[in-house]
N, C-alpha and C positions, 0 to 999 in steps of 0.2 A: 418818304423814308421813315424808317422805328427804329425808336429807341426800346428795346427789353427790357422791361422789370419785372421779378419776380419775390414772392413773395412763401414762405412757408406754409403749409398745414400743420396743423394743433397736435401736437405729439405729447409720450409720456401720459401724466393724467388729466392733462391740461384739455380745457374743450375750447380752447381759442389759443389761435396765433396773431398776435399784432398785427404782423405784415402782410397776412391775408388782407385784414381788415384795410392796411394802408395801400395793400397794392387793387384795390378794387376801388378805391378812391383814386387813384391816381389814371387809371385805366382812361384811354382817350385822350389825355391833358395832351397839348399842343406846344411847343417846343423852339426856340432860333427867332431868330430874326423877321424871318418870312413866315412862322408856322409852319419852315420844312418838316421837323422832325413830330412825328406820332406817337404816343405810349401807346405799348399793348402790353397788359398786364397777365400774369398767371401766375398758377399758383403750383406750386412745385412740390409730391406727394415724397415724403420721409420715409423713403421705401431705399435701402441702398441701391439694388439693381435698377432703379425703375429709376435713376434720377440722370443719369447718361442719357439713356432713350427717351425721357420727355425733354428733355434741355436740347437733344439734335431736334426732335422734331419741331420744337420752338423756331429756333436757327433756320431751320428748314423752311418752313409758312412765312415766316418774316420775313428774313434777311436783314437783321437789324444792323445797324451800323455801329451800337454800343449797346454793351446790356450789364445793366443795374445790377447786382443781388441783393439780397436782403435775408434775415435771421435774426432771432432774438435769443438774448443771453442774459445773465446776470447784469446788474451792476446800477448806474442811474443818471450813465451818460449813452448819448449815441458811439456806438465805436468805428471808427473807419479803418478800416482792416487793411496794413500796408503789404501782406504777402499770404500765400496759400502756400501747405507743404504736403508734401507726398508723405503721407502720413492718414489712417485710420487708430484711431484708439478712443475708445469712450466705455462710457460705465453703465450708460442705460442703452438699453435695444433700440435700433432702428423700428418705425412701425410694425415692419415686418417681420419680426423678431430677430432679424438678424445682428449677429455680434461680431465684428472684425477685428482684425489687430494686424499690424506692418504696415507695406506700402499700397498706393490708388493703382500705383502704374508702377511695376516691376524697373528697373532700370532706366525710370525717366527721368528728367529733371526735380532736382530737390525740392525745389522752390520756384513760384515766380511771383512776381512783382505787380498790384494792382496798376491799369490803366488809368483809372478815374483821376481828375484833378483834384485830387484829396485836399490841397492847399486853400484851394478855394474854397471846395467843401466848406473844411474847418471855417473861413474868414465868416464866411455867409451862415450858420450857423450860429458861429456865437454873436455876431452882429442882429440876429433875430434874438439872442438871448437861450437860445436851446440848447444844454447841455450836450457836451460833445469832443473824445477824446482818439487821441490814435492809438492806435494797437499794431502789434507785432506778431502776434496769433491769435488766427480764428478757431481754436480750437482744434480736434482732430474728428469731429462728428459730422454731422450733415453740410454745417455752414462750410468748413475749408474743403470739405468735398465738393460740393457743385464750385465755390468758390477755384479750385483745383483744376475740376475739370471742365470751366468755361476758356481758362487761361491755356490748359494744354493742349487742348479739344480745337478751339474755335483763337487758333494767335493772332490772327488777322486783326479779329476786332475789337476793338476797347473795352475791358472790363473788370472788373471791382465788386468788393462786397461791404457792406454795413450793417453791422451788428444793432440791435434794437434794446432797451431794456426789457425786462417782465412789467406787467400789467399789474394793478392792484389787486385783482383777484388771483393773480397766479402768487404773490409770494404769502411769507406770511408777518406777522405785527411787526417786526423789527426789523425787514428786507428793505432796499430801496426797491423802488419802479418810479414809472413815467407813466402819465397820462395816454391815451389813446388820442386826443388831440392832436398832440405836443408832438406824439411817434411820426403820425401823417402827415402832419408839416413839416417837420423834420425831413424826412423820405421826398418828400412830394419838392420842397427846396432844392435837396441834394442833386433829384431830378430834373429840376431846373436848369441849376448851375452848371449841371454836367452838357446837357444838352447846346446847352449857350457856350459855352467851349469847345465843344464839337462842331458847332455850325461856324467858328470863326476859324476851325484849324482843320477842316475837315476836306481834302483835296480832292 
C-alpha cells in the first residue's frame, strides 16, 4: 500500500525548492507496523493547469491510501495547514505565466478541512525540537491549490498540506529560514507519524 508525498518545483527566481529536495529523500521510506505502507515521492510542476492532471495521474499509478503535500513559504516554522479555500489570488505568476483570481471550482465547497493527524504532527515535532506552528491559510497560490484540489478531487483519501520555510539562500540578511536538514526531518517525521495512524485506523 502508498502513502503520496509530494513535493514542489523551484518557482519565481528561486533555483531550488526545499521539498523537492525533502520529497526525494523521503521517497521509498517504509511506513506502519508491518512496513505496510510505501512512500512514493514526486514532484509537482507550478504550472496552474498541469497541477490537476499530474496529481490524478499520481492517484491513478498509485492508489495511495493518504497523500502528504508539501510547499514552502515564509516564516521560520513548519506550518501544518488546517484548511484549503476555494480561492486563487497571488501576486507573482504561476511558472507558466499564468495569473488567476476568484474561485478553483465554480460553485463548490468553500473550504475543507485537512485529513492529516495534525495533533500528533504538532506533538512529535516539537518533541524532536523542530519549529512548528498551525495555520489557517495556505495561502491562495499553488500550495492551497493542489492543497484544494486533493481534498475535492480525491474525498475518499486522507489528505493534508505542510508549509516549509525558505532556505538560507532564497531569503535575504534579515529573513528567517530553516535548514535543509531540519525541513527533511521535519517532512520525513510528519511522514512517519501520519503513516503510523493510518495503519492503526485504517479499515
Amino acid at each position: 500500500m502508498n502513502i503520496l508525498f509530494t513535493g514542489f518545483e523551484a518557482f519565481a527566481d528561486w533555483s531550488v525548492n526545499p521539498t523537492q529536495i525533502a520529497a526525494e529523500a523521503i521517497d521509498g521510506l517504509k511506513i506502519g507496523n508491518n512496513s505496510e505502507f510505501n512512500v512514493v515521492s514526486d514532484i509537482i510542476p507550478l504550472r496552474y493547469y498541469e497541477i490537476l492532471p499530474h496529481l490524478t495521474r499520481l492517484v491513478e499509478r498509485y492508489d495511495p491510501k493518504m497523500i502528504i503535500l508539501s510547499g514552502q513559504a515564509g516564516g521560520d516554522k513548519i506550518r501544518l495547514e488546517r484548511q484549503a479555500v476555494n480561492l486563487v489570488e497571488h501576486r507573482l505568476p504561476y511558472n507558466c505565466g499564468t495569473m488567476r483570481s476568484g474561485q478553483l471550482f465554480p460553485s463548490a465547497a468553500e473550504s475543507y478541512r485537512s485529513r492529516l493527524p495534525l495533533g500528533l504532527i504538532y506533538s512529535g515535532l516539537i518533541e524532536d525540537e523542530i519549529p512548528v506552528e498551525y495555520s489557517d491559510s495556505a495561502g491562495a497560490f499553488g500550495c492551497n491549490q493542489i492543497f484544494y484540489l486533493a481534498r475535492h478531487q480525491f474525498n475518499s483519501i486522507p489528505a493534508g498540506f505542510i508549509h516549509v520555510p525558505l532556505l538560507k539562500e532564497q531569503v535575504k540578511e534579515d529573513q528567517a529560514y530553516m535548514d535543509q536538514e531540519m525541513i527533511t526531518r521535519g517532512l520525513k517525521l510528519a511522514t512517519n507519524i501520519s503513516g503510523n495512524w493510518l495503519s492503526k485506523n485504517l479499515i
